[in-house]
C-alpha positions as CSV (number, residue, x, y, z in Angstrom):
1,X,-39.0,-16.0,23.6
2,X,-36.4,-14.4,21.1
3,X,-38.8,-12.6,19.0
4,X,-37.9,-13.6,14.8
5,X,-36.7,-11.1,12.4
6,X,-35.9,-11.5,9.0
7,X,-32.7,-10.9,7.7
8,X,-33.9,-8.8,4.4
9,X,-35.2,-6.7,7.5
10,X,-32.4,-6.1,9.3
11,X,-30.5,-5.3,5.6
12,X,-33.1,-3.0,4.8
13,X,-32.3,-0.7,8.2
14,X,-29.0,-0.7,7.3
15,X,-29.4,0.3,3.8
16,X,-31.6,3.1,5.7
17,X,-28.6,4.0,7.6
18,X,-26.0,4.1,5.2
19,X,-28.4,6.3,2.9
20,X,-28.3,8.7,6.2
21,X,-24.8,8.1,6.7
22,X,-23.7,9.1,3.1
23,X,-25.7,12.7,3.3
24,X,-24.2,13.4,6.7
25,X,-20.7,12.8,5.7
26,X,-21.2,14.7,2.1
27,X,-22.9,17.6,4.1
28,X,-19.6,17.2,6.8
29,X,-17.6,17.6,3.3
30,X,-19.2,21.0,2.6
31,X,-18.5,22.6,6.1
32,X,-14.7,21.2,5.8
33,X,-14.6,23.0,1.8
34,X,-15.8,26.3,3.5
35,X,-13.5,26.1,6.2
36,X,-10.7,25.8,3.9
37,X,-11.8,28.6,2.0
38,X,-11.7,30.3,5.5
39,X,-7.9,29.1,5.9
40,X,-6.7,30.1,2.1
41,X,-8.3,33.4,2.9
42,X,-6.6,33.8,6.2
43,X,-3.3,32.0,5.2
44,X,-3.8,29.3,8.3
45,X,-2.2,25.6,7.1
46,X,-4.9,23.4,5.9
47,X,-3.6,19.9,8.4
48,X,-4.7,21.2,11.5
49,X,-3.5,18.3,13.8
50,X,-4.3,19.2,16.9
51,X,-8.2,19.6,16.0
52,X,-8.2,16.0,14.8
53,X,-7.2,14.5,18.4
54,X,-9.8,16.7,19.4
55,X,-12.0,15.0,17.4
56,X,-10.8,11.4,18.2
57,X,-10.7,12.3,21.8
58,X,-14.3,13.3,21.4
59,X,-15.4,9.9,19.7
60,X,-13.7,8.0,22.2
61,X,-16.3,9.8,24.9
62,X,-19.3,9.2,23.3
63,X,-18.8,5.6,21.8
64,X,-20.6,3.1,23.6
65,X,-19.9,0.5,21.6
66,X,-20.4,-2.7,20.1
67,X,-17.4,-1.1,18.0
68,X,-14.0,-0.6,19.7
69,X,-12.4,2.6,19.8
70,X,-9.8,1.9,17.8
71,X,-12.1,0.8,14.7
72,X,-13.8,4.3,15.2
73,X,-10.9,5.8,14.8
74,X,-9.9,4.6,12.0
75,X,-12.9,5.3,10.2
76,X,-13.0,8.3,11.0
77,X,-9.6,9.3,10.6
78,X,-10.6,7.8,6.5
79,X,-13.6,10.5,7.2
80,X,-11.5,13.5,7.5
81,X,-8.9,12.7,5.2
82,X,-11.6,12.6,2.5
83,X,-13.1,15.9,3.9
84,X,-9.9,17.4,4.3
85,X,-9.0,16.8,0.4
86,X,-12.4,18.7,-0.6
87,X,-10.2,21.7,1.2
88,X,-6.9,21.1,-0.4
89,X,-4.9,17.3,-1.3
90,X,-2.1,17.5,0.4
91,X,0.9,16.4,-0.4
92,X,3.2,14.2,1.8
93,X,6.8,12.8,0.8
94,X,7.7,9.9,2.2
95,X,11.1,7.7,2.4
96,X,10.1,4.7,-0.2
97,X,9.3,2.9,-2.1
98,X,5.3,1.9,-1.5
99,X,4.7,-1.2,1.1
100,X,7.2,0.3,3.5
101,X,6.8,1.1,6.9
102,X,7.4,5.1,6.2
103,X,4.5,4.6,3.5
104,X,2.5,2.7,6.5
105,X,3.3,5.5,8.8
106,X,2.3,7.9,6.4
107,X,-1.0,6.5,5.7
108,X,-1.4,6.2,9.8
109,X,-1.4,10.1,10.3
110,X,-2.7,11.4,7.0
111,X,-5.4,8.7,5.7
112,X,-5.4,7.2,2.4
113,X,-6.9,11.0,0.9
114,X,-3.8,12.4,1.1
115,X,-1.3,12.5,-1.8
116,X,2.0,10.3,-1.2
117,X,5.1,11.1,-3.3
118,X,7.7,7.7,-2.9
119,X,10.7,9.5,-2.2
120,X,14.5,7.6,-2.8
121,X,16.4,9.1,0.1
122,X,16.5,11.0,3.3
123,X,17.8,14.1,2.0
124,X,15.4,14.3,-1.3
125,X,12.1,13.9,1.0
126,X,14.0,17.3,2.8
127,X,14.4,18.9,-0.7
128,X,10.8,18.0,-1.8
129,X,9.5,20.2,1.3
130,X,11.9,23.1,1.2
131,X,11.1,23.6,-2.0
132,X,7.2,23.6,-1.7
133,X,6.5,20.5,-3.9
134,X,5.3,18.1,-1.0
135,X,3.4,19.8,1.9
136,X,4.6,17.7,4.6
137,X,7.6,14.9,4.8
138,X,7.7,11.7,6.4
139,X,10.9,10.3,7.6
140,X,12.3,7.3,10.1
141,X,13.8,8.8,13.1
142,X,14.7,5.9,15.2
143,X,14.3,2.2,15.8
144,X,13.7,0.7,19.5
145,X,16.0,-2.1,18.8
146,X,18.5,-0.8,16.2
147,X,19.0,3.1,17.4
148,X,18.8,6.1,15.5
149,X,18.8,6.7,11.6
150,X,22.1,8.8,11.5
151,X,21.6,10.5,8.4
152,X,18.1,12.0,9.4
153,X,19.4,13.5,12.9
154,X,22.3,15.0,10.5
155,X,19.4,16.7,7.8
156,X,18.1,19.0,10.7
157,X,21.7,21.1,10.7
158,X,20.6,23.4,8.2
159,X,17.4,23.3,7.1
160,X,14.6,25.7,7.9
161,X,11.9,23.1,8.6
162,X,10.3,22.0,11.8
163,X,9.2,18.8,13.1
164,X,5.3,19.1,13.1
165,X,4.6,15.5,14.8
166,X,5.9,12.2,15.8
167,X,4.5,8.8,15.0
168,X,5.1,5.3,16.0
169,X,4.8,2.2,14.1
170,X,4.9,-1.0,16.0
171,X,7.0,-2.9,14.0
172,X,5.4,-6.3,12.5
173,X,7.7,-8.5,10.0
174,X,5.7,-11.1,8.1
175,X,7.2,-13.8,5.3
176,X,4.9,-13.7,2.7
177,X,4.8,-15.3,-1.0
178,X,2.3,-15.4,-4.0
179,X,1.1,-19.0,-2.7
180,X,1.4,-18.3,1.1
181,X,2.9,-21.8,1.2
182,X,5.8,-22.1,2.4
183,X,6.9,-25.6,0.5
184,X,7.6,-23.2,-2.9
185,X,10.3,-21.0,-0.7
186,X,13.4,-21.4,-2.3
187,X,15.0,-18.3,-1.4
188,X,13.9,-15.0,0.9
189,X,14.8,-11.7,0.3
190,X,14.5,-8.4,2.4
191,X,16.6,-5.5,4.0
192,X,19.5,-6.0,6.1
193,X,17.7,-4.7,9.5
194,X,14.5,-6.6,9.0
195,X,16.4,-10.2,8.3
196,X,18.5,-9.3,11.6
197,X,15.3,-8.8,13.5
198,X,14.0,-11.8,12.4
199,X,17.0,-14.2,13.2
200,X,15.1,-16.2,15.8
201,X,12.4,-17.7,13.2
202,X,15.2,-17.5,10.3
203,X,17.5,-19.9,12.1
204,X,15.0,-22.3,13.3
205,X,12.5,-22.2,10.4
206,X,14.5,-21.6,7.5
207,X,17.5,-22.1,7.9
208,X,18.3,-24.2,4.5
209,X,16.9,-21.7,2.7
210,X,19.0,-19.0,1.1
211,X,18.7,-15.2,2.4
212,X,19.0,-12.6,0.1
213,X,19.8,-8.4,1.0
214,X,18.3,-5.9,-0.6
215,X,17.5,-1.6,-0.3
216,X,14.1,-2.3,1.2
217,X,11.6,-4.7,2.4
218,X,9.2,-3.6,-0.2
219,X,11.8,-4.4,-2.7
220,X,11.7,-7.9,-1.7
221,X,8.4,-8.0,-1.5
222,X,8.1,-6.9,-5.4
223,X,10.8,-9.7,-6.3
224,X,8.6,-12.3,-4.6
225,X,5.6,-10.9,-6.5
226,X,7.4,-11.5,-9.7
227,X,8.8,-15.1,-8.7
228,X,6.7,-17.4,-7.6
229,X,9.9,-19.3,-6.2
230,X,10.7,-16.1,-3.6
231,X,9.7,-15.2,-0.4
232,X,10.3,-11.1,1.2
233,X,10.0,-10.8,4.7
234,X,7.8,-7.3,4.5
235,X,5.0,-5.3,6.1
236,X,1.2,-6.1,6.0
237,X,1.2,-3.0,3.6
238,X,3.3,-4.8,1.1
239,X,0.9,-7.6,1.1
240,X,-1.9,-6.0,-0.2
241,X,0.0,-3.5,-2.3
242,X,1.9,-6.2,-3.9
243,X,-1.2,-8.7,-4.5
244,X,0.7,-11.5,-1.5
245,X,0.0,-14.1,0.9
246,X,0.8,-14.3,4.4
247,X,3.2,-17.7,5.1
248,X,3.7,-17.0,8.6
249,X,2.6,-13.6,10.6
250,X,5.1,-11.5,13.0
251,X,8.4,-13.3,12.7
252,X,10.0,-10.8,14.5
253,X,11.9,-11.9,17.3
254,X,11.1,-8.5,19.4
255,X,7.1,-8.1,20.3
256,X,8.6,-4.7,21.2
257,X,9.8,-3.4,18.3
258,X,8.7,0.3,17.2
259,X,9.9,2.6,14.8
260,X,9.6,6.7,15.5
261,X,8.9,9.3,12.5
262,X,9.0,12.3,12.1
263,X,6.6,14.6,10.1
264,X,8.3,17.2,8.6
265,X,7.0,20.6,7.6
266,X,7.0,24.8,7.4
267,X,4.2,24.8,10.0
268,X,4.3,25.7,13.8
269,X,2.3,23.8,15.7
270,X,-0.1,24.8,18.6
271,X,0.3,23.8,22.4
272,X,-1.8,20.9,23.2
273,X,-1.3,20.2,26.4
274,X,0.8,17.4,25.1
275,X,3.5,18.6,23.9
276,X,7.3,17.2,23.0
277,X,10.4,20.3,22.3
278,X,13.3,18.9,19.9
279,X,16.5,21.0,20.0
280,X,20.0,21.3,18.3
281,X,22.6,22.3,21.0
282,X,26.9,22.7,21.1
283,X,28.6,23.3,24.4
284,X,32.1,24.5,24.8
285,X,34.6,22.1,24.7
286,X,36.0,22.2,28.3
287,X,34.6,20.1,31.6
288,X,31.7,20.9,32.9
289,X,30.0,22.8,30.2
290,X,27.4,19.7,29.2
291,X,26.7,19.2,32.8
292,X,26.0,22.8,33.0
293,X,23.6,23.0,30.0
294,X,21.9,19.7,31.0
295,X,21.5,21.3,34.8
296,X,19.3,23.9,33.6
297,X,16.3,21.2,32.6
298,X,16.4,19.8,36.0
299,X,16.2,23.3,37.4
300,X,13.0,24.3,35.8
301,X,12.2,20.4,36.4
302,X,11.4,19.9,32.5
303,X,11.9,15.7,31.9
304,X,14.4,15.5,28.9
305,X,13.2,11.7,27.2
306,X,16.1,11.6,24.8
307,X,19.8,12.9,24.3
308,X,22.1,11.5,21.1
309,X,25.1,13.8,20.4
310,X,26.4,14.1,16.6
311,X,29.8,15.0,15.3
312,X,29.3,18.8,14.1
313,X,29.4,19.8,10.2
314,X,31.4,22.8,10.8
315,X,34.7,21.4,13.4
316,X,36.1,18.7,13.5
317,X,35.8,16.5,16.8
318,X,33.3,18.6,18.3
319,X,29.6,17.4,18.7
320,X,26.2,19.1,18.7
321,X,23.9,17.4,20.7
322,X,20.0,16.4,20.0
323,X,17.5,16.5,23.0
324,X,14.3,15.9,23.4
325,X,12.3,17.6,26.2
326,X,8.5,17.3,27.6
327,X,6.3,20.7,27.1
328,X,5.9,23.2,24.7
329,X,8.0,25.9,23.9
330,X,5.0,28.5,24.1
331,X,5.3,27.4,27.9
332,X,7.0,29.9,30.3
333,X,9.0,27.2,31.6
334,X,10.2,25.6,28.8
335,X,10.5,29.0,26.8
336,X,12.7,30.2,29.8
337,X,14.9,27.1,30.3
338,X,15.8,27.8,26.7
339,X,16.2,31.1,26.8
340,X,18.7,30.5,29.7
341,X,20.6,27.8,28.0
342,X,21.1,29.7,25.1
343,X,23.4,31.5,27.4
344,X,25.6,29.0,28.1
345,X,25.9,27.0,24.7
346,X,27.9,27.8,21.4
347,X,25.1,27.1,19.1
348,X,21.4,26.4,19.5
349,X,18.4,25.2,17.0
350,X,14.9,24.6,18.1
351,X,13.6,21.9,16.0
352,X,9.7,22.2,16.3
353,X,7.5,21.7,19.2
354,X,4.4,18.9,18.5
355,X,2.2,16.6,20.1
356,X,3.8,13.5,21.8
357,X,2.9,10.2,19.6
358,X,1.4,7.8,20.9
359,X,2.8,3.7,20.6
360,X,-0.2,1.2,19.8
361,X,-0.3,-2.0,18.7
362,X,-0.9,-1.2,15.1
């Protein structure tokens, strides 16, 4: 027989728990505001990525449920965010405006602790970093389904700044209004690459209904906030930032749709174990000589994930090449295979070494 417990009970325990909870994760604040007095002390970056999958990684081993990993995580990533302020706020530039998927992928890596400066433009979110007014920069690399974002490959010519980490945001497109019904549509707004991954639902749903381009989804989403007669197709981000309601979820026609970033920074990172190499490369323009560079990954049988060549800044028709490789350059393999192709290029740039990110349904 199910034994009977009463419910002010049970809500007593927990106010028990949280009482504990609160002192433990005050007490966890203290330790993370000595170690950053540690860091300043010994000049050592206060985002120490690598020890935070260590600490996931770690939570994943021990949790036996009833709560999923994933909510963990999150949680705890909140958790260290808010610890990791008591050290030093950082400060992240993103591409913007708020409710976009760079803010959403910002907020994915850092936590909601951090401080996030909306950024207008590729190159300013650069500028912001180099000159020591955001800590770390968040910008879209590439797109699954649409290729890669031109002008960010382009930024990497000449500045001084690494990559520090990838993400990935699985990407979700929602049409959403202030009434979340979709009788008061009259006319939808968003950016050019969301409406054209959304084409499916556009044409069969609403297809007597007006679309409307604008610079971003969270644009859009700000015009329908304002109109009652307008709908944005947007991000879940935009429809809590902008106060919205959700007319009909994930109207994208791709279930595989993913956006990279890149965080962008003064910091080199650690080997993991883990570990992605980006590189800058030229070759000399006669046969053979991209073959020949290429060769040498396959030699020290390093896996190269991604190649996209660019026309070069400096001559005109010539390229320089952007590659992606697995391992670290702190590896002898990798460090070697570099050192030899350096010999047979015109011009090389290593990018930053980081951990590999990881694509989840998020």
């Amino acid at each position: 027989m199910k034994e009977k417990v009463d419910i002010n009970t049970l809500r007593g325990k927990i106010d028990e728990l949280d009482t504990k909870i609160l002192e433990l994760i005050n007490e966890r604040a203290n330790y993370a505001k000595k170690i950053g007095e540690l860091k300043e002390d010994n000049n050592l970056p206060i985002f120490a990525p690598e020890r935070e999958y260590e600490i996931y990684n770690k939570i994943k081993k021990l949790n036996n449920g009833p709560l999923e990993d994933r909510y963990l995580i999150n949680i705890y990533r909140e958790i260290i965010s808010a610890c990791r302020s008591a050290q030093n706020k950082l400060r992240v530039a993103y591409l913007g405006p708020p409710g976009t998927f760079t803010n959403l992928a910002a907020i994915k890596y850092f936590g909601l602790s951090a401080e996030f400066i909306s950024i207008g433009s590729i190159e300013e979110v650069f500028e912001e970093v180099e000159r020591g007014k955001a800590t770390y920069g968040i910008i879209p690399i590439e797109n699954s389904l649409e290729g890669v974002v031109t002008h960010a490959i382009d930024m990497f010519f000449d500045t001084k700044l690494k990559i520090c980490s990838e993400i990935y945001i699985k990407v979700k497109h929602n049409l959403i209004n202030k009434t979340g019904n979709i009788e008061d549509i009259k006319k939808i707004y968003s950016h050019p690459q969301a409406i054209a991954q959304c084409k499916k639902f556009l044409s069969s749903t609403v297809n007597d209904i007006p679309i409307i381009e604008v610079e971003s989804t969270a644009k859009a989403a700000l015009i329908a906030a304002k109109d009652i007669s307008a709908a944005a197709i947007a991000s879940e981000a935009a429809v809590l930032l902008y106060d919205l309601k959700v007319v009909c979820p994930e109207i994208q026609d791709s279930l595989n749709n993913y956006t990279r970033f890149f965080v962008i920074g003064r910091d080199v990172q650690p080997f993991t174990g883990y570990d992605k190499t980006s590189i800058m490369f030229s070759v000399p323009h006669k046969a053979g000589a991209l073959f020949n560079a290429l060769d040498i990954f396959a030699k020290y049988d390093i896996n190269m994930s991604k190649i996209e060549s660019r026309p070069s800044k400096r001559e005109a028709w010539k390229y320089v090449f952007f590659v992606d490789i697995d391992g670290h350059i702190d590896c002898d393999t990798v460090k070697e295979a570099l050192e030899e192709l350096s010999k047979k290029v015109n011009f090389i740039k290593i990018l930053g070494s980081y951990r590999k990110g990881e694509m989840k349904d998020v």
